[in-house]
N, CA and C atoms of all chains as a GROMACS GRO file, in nm:
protein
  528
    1UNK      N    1   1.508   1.836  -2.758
    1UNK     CA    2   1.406   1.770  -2.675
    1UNK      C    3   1.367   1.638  -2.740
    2UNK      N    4   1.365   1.541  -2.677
    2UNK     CA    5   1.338   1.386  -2.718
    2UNK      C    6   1.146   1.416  -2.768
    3UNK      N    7   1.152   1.283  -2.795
    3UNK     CA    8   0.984   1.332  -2.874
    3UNK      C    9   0.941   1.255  -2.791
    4UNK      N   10   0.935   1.161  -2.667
    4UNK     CA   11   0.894   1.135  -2.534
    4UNK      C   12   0.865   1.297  -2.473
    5UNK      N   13   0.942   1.340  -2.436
    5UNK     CA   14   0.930   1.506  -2.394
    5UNK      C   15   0.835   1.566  -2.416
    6UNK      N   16   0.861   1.608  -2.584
    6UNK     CA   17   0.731   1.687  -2.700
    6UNK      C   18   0.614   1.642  -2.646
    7UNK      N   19   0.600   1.462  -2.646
    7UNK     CA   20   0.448   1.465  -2.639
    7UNK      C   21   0.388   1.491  -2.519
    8UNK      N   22   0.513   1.427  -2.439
    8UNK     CA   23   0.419   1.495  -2.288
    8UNK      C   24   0.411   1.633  -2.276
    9UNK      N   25   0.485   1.699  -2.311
    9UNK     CA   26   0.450   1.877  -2.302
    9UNK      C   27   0.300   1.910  -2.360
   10UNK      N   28   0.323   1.816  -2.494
   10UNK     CA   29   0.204   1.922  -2.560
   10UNK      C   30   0.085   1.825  -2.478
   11UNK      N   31   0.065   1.701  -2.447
   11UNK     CA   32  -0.044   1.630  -2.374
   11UNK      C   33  -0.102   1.745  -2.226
   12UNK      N   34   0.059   1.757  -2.162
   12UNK     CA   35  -0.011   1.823  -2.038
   12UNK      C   36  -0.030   1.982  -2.082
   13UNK      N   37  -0.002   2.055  -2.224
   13UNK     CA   38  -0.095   2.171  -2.256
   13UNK      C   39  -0.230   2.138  -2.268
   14UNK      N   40  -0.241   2.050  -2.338
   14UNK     CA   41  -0.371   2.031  -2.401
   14UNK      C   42  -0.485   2.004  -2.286
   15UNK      N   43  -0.361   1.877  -2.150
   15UNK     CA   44  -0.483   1.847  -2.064
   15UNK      C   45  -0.499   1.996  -1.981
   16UNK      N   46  -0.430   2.092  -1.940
   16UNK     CA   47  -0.415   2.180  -1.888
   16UNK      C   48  -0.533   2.297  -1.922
   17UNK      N   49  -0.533   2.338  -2.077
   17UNK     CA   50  -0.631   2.356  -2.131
   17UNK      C   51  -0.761   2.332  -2.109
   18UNK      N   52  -0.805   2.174  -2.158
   18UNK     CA   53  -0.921   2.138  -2.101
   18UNK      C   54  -0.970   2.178  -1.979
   19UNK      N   55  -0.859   2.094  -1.880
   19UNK     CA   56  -0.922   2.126  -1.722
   19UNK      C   57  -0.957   2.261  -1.726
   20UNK      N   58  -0.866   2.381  -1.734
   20UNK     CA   59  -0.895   2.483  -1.698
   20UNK      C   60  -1.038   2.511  -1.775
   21UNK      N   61  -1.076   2.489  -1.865
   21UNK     CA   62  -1.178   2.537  -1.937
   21UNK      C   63  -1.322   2.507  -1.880
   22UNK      N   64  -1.307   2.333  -1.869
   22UNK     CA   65  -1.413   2.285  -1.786
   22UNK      C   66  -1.446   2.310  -1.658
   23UNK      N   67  -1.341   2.340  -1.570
   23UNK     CA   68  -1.393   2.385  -1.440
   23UNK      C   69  -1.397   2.530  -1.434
   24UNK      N   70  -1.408   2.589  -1.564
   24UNK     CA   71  -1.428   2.717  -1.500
   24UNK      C   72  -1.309   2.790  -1.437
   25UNK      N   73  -1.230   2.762  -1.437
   25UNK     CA   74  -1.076   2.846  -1.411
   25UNK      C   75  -1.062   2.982  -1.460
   26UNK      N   76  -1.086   2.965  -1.596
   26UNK     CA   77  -1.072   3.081  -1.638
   26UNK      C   78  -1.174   3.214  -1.624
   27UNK      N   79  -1.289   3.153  -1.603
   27UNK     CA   80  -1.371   3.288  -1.508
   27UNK      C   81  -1.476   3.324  -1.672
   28UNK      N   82  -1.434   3.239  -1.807
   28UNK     CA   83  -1.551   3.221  -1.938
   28UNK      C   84  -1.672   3.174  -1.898
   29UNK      N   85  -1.773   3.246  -1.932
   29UNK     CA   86  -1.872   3.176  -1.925
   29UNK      C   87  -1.925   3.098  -2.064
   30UNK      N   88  -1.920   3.025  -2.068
   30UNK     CA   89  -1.952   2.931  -2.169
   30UNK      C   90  -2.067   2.895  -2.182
   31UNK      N   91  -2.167   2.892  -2.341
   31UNK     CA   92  -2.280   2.842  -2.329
   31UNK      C   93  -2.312   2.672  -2.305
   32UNK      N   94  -2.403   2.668  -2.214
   32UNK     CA   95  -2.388   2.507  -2.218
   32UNK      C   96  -2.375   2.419  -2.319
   33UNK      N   97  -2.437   2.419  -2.405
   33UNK     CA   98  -2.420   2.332  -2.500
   33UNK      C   99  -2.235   2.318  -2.546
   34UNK      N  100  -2.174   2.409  -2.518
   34UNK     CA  101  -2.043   2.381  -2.596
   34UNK      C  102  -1.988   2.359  -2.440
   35UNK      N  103  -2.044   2.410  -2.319
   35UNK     CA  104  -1.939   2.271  -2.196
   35UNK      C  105  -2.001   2.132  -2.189
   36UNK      N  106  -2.149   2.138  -2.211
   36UNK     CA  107  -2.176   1.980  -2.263
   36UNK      C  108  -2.058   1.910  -2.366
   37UNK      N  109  -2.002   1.921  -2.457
   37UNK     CA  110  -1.956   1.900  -2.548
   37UNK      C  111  -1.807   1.950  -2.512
   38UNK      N  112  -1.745   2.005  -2.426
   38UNK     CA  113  -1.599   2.020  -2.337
   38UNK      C  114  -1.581   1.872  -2.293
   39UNK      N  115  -1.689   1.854  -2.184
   39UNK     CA  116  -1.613   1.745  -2.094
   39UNK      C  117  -1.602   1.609  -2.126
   40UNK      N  118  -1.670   1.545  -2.242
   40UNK     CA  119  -1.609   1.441  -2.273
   40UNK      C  120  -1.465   1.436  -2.320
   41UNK      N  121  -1.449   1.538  -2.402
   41UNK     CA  122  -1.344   1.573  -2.500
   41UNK      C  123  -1.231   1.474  -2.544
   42UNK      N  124  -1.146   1.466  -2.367
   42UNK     CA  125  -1.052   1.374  -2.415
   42UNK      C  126  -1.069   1.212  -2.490
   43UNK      N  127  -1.149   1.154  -2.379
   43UNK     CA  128  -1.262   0.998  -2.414
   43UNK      C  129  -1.310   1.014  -2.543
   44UNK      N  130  -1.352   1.102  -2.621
   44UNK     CA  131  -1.376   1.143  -2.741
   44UNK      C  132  -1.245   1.152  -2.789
   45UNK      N  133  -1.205   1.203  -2.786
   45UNK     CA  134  -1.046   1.188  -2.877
   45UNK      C  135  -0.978   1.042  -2.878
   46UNK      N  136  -1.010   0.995  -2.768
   46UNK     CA  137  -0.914   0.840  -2.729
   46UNK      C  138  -1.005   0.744  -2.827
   47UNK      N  139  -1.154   0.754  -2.840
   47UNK     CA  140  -1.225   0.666  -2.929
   47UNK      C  141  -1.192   0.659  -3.020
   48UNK      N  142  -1.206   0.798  -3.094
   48UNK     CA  143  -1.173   0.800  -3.258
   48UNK      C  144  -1.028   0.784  -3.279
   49UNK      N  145  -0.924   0.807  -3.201
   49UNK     CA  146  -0.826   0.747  -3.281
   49UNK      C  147  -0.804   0.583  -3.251
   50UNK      N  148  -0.879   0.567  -3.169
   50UNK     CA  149  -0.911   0.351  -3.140
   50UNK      C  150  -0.925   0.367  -3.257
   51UNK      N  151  -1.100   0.391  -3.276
   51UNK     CA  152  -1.165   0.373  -3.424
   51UNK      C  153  -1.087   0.397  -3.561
   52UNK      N  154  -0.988   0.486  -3.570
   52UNK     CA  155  -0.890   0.518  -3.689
   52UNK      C  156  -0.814   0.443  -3.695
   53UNK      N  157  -0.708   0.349  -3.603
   53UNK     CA  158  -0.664   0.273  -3.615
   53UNK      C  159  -0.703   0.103  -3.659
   54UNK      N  160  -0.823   0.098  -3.586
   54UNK     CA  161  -0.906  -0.024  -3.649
   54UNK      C  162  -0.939  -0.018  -3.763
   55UNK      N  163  -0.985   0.118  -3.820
   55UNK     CA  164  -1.023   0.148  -3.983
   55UNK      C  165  -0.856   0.116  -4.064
   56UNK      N  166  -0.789   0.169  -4.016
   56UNK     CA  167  -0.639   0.160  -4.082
   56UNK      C  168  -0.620  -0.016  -4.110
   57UNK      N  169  -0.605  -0.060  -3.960
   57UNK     CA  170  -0.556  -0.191  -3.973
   57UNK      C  171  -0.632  -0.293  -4.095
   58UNK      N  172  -0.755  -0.228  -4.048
   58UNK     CA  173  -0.857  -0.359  -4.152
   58UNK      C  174  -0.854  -0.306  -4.291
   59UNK      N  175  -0.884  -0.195  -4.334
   59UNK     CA  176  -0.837  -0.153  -4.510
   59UNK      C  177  -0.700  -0.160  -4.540
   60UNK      N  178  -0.583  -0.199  -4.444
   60UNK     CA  179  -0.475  -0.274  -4.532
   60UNK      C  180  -0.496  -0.386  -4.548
   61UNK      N  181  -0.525  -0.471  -4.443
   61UNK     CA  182  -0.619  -0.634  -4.451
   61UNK      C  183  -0.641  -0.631  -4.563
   62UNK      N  184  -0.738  -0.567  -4.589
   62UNK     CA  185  -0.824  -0.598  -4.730
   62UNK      C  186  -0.779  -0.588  -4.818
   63UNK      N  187  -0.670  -0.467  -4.834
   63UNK     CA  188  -0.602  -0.467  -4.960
   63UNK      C  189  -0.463  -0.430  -4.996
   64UNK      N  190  -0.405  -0.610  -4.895
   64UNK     CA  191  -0.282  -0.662  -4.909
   64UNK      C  192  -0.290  -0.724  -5.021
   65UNK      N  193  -0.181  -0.710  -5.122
   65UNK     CA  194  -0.182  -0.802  -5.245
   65UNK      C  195  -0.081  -0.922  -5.199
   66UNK      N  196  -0.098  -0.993  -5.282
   66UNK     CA  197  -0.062  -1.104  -5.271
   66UNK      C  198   0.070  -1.118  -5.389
   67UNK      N  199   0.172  -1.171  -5.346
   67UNK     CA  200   0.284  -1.191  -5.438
   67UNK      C  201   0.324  -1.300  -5.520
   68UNK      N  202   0.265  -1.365  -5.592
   68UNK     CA  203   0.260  -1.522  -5.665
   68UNK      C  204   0.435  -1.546  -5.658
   69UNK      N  205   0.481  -1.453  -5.763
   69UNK     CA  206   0.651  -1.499  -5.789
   69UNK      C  207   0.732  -1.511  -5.672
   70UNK      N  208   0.700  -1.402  -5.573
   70UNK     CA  209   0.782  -1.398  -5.441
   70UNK      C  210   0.769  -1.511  -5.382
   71UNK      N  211   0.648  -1.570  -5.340
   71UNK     CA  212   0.582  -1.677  -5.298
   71UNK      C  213   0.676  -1.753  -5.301
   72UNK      N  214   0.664  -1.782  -5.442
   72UNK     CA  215   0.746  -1.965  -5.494
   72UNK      C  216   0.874  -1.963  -5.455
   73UNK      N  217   0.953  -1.827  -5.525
   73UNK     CA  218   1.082  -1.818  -5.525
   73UNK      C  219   1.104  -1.878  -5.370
   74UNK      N  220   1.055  -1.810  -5.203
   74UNK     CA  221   1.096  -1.794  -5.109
   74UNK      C  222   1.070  -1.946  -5.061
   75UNK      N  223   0.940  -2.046  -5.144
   75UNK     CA  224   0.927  -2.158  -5.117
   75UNK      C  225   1.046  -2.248  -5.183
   76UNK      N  226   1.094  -2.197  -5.267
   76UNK     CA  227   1.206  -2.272  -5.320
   76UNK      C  228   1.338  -2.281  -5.237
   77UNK      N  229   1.384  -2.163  -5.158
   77UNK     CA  230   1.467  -2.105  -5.115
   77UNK      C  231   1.461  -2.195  -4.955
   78UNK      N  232   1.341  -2.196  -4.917
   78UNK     CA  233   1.319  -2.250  -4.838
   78UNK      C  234   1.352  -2.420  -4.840
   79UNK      N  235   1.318  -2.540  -4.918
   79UNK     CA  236   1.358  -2.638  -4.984
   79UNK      C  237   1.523  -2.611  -5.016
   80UNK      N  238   1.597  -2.572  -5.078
   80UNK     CA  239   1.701  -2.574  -5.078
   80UNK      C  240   1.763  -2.550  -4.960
   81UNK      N  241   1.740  -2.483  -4.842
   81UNK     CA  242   1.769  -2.439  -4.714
   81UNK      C  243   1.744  -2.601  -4.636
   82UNK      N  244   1.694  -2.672  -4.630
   82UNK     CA  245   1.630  -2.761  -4.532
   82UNK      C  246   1.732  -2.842  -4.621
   83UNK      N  247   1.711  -2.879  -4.743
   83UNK     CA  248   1.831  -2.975  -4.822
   83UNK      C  249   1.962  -2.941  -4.771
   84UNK      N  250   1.994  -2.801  -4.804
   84UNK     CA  251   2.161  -2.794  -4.731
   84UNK      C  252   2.185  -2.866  -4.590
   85UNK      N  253   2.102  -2.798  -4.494
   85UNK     CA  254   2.087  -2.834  -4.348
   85UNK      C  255   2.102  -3.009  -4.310
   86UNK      N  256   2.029  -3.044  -4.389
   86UNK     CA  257   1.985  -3.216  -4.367
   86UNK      C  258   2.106  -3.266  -4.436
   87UNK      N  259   2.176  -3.245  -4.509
   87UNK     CA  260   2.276  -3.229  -4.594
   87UNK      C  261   2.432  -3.296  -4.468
   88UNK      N  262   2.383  -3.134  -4.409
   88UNK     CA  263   2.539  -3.126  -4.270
   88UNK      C  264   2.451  -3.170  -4.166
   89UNK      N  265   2.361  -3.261  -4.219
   89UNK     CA  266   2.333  -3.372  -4.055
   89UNK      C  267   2.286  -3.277  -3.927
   90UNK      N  268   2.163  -3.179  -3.977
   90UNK     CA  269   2.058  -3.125  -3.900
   90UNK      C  270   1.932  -3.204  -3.889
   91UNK      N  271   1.857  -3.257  -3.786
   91UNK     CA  272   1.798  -3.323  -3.812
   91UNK      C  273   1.642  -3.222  -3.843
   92UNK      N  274   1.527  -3.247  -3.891
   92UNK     CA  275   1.431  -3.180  -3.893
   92UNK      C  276   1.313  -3.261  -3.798
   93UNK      N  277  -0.513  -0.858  -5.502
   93UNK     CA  278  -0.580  -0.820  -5.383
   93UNK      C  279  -0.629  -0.915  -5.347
   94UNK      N  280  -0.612  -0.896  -5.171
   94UNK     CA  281  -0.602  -1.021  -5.083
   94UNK      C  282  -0.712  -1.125  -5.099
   95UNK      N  283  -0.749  -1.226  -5.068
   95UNK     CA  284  -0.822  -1.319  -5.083
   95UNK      C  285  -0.984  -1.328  -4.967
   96UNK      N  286  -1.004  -1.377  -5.016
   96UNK     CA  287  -1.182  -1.395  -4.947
   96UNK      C  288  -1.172  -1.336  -4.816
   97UNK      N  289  -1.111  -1.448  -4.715
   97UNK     CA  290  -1.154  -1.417  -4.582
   97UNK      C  291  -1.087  -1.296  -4.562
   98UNK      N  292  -0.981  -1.252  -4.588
   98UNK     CA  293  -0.903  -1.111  -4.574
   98UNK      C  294  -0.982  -1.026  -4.553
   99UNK      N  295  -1.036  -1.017  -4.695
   99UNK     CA  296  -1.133  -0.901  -4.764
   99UNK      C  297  -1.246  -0.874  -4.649
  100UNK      N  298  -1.293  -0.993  -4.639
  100UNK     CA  299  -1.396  -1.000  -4.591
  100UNK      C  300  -1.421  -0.940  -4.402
  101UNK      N  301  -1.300  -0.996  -4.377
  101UNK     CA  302  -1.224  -0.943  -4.204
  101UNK      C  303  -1.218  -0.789  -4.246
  102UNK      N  304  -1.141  -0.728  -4.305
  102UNK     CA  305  -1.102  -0.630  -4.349
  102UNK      C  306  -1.208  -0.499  -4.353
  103UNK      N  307  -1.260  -0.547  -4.466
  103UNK     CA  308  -1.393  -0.458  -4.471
  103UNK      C  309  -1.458  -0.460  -4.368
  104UNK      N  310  -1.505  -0.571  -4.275
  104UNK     CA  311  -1.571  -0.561  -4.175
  104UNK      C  312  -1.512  -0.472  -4.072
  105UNK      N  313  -1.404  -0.496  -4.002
  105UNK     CA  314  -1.329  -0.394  -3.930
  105UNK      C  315  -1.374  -0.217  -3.945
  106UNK      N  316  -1.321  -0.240  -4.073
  106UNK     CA  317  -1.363  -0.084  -4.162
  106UNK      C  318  -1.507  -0.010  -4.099
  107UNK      N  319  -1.608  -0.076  -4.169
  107UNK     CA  320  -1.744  -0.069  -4.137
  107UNK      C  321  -1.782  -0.058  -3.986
  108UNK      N  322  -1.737  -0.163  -3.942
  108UNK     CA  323  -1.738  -0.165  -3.764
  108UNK      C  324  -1.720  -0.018  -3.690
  109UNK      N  325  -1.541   0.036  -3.762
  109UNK     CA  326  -1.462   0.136  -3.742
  109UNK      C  327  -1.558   0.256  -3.727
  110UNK      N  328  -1.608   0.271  -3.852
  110UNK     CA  329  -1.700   0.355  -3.929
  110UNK      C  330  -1.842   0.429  -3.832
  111UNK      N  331  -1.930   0.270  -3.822
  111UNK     CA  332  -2.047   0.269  -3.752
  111UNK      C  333  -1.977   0.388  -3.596
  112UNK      N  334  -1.920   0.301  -3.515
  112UNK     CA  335  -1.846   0.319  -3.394
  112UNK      C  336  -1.820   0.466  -3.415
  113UNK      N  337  -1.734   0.537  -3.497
  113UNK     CA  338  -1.785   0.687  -3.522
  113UNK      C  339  -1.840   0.745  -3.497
  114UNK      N  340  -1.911   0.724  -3.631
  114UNK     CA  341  -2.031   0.836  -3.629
  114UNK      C  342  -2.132   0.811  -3.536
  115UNK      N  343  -2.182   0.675  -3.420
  115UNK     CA  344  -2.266   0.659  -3.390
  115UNK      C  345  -2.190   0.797  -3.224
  116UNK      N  346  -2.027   0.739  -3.234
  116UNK     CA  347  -1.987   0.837  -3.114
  116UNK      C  348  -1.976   0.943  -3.125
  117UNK      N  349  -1.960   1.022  -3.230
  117UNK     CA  350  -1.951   1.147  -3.308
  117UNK      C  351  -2.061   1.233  -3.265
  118UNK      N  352  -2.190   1.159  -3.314
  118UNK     CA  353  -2.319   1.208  -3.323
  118UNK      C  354  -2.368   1.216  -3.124
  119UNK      N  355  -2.329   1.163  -3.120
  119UNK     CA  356  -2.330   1.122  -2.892
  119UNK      C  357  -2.277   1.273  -2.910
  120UNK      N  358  -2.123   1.304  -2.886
  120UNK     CA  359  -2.057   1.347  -2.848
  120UNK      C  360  -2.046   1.506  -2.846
  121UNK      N  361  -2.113   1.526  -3.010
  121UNK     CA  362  -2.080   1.666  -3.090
  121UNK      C  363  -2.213   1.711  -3.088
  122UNK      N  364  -2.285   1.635  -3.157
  122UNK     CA  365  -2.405   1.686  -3.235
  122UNK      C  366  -2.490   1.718  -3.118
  123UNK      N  367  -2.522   1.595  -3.048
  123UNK     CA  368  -2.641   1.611  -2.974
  123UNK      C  369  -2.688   1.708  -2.859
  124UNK      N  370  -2.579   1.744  -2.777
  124UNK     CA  371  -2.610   1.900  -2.753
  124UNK      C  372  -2.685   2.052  -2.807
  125UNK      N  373  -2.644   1.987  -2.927
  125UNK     CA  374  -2.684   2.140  -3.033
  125UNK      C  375  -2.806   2.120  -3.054
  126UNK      N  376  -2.841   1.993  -3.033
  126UNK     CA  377  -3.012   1.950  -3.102
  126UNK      C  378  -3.101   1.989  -2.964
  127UNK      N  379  -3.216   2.042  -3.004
  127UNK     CA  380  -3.369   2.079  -2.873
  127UNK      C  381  -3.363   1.963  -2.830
  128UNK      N  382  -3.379   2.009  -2.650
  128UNK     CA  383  -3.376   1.832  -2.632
  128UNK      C  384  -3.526   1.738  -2.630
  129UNK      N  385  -3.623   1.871  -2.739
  129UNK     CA  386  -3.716   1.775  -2.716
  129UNK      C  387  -3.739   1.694  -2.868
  130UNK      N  388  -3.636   1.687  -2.896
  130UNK     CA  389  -3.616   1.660  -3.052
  130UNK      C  390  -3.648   1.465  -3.047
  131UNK      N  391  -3.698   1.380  -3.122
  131UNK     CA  392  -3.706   1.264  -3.116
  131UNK      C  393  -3.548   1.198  -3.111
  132UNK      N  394  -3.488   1.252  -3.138
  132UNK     CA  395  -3.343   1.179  -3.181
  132UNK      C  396  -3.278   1.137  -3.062
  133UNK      N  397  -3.276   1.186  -2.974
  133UNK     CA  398  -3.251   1.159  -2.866
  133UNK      C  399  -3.272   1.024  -2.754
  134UNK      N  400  -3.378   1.012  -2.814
  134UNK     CA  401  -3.431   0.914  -2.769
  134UNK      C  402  -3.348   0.750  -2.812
  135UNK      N  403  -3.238   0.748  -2.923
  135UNK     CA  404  -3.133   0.689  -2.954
  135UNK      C  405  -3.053   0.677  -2.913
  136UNK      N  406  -2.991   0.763  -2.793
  136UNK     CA  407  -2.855   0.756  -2.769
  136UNK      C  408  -2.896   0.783  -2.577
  137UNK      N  409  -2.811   0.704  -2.530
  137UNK     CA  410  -2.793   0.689  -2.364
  137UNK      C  411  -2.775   0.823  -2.283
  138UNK      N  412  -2.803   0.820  -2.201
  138UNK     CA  413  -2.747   0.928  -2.111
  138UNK      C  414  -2.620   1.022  -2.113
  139UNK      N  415  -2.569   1.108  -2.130
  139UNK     CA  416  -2.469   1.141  -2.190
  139UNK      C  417  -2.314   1.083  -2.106
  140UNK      N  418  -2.359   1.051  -1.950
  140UNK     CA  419  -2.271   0.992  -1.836
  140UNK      C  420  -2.184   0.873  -1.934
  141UNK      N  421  -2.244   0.760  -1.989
  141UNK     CA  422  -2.247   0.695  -2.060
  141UNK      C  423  -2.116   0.676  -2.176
  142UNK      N  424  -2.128   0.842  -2.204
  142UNK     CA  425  -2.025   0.857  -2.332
  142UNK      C  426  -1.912   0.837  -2.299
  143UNK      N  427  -1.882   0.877  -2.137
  143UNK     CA  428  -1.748   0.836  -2.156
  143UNK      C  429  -1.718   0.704  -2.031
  144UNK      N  430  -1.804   0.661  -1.959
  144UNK     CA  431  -1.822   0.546  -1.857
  144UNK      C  432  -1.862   0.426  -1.933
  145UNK      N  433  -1.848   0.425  -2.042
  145UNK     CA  434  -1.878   0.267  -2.189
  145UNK      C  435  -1.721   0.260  -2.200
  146UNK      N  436  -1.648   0.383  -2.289
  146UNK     CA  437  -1.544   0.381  -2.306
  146UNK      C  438  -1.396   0.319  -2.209
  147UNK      N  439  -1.439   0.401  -2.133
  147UNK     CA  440  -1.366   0.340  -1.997
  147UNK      C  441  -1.411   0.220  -1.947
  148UNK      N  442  -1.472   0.176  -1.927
  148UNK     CA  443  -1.473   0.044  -1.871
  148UNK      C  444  -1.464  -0.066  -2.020
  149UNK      N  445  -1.437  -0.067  -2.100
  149UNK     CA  446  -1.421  -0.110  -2.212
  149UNK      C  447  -1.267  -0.112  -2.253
  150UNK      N  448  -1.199   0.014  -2.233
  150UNK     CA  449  -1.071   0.007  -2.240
  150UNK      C  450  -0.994  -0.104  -2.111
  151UNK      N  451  -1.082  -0.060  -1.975
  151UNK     CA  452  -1.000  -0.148  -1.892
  151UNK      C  453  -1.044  -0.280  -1.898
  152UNK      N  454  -1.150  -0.311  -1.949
  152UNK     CA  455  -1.156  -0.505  -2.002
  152UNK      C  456  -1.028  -0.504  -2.108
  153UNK      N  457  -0.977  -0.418  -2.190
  153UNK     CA  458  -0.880  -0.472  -2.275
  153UNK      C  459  -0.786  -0.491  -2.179
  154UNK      N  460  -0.725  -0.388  -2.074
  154UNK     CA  461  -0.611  -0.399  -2.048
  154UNK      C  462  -0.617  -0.527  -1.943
  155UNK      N  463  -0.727  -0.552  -1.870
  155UNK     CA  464  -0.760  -0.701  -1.865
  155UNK      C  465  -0.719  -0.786  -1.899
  156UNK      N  466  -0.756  -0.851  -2.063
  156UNK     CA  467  -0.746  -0.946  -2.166
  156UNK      C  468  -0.568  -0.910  -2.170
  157UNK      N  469  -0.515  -0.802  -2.191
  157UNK     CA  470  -0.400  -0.824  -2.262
  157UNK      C  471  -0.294  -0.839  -2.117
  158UNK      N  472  -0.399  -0.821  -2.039
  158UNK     CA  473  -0.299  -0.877  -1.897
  158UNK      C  474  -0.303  -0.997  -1.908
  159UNK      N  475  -0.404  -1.084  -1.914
  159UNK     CA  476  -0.437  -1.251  -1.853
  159UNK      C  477  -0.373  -1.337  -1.951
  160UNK      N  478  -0.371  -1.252  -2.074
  160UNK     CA  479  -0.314  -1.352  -2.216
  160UNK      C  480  -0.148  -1.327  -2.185
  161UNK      N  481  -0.080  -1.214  -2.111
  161UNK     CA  482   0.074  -1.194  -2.138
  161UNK      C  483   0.112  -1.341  -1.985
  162UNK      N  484   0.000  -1.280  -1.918
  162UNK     CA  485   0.012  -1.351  -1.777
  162UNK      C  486   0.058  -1.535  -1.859
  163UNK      N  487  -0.105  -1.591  -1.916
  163UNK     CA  488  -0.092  -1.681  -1.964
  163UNK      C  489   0.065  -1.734  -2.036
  164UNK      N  490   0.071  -1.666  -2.147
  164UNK     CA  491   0.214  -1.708  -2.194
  164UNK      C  492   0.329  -1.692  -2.146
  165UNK      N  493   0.354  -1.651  -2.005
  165UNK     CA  494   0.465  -1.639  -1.897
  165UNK      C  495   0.439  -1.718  -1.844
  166UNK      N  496   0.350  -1.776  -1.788
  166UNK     CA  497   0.311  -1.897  -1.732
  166UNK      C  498   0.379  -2.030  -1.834
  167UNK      N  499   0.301  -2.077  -1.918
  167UNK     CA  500   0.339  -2.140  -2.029
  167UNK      C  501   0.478  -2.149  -2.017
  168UNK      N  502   0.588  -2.083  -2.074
  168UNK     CA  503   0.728  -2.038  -2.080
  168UNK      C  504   0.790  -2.110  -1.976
  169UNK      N  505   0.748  -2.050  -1.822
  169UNK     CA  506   0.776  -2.096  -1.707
  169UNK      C  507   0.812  -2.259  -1.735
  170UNK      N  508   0.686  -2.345  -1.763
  170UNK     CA  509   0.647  -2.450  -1.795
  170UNK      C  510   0.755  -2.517  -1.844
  171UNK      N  511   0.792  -2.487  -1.969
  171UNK     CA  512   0.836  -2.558  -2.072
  171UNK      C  513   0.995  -2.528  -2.071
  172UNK      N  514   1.027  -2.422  -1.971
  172UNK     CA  515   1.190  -2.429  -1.904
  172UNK      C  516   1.216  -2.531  -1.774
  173UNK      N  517   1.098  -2.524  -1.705
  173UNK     CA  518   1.115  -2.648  -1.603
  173UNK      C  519   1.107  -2.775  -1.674
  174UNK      N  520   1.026  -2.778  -1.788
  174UNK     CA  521   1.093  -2.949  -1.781
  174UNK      C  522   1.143  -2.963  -1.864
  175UNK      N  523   1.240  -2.825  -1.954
  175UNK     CA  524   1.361  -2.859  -2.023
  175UNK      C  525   1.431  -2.884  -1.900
  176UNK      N  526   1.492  -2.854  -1.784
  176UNK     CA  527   1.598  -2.828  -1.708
  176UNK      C  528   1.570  -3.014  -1.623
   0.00000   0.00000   0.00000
């Protein structure tokens, strides 16, 4: 099974789940407070992994190092590249 | 480790990330369980809210990331017509 497949299987368990739970399908009676706390569920799930990913993206931000030697070398590399080029009559 | 403004973007994101949480966390989980004649409540919106912010928030993105793809197809368009 492709993992396109997987996820939609396990998505439409999970949404399958829910629904049934929240509308009462299953014939549970549930105390309110925990179907208060059912029916956002999914919108709650979709936030926090927004929010996890924004936390992800920005604490690598912060602590990308920086490569001094790589730097130069690739600035050098770069200069010798534009010299060859201009060299065989590329214009810049 | 990365330099000023990095850091500074970075951490903020984080924190942003963070707040955005727990402020939805506490909406979402907690506040049911609490008496509702508890003061705390009085912090957080209608519960309709929790997920009618979200949603209409997601579809302003898909908005923005429509008008900006729109934009630079446009653009493109542009700059092949008066190569040709």
């Amino acid at each position: 099974m492709t993992k396109l497949a997987q996820w939609l299987w396990g998505l439409a368990l999970l949404g399958s789940t829910w629904a049934a739970l929240t509308m009462g399908a299953l014939g549970l009676e549930l105390p309110s407070s925990c179907r208060e706390v059912l029916w956002p569920l999914p919108a709650y799930l979709l936030v926090s992994a927004g929010c996890y990913a924004l936390g992800t993206v920005g604490y690598r931000v912060a602590t990308l190092h920086d490569c001094e030697d790589a730097a130069r070398e690739l600035q050098s590399q770069i200069q010798e590249a534009r010299a060859d080029l201009a060299r065989r009559g590329m214009r810049f | 480790m990365a330099t000023g403004t990095d850091q500074v973007v970075g951490l903020g994101l984080v924190a942003i990330s963070l707040i955005i949480f727990t402020y939805y966390t506490a909406w979402v989980i907690l506040l049911p369980f609490i008496d509702s004649q508890h003061v705390i409540h009085k912090y957080f919106l209608p519960r309709a809210y929790a997920v009618a912010i979200p949603l209409a928030a997601g579809l302003l993105l898909l908005l923005f990331v429509g008008v900006f793809i729109t934009s630079v197809m446009l653009k493109n368009q542009k700059v092949t017509k008066k190569a040709q």
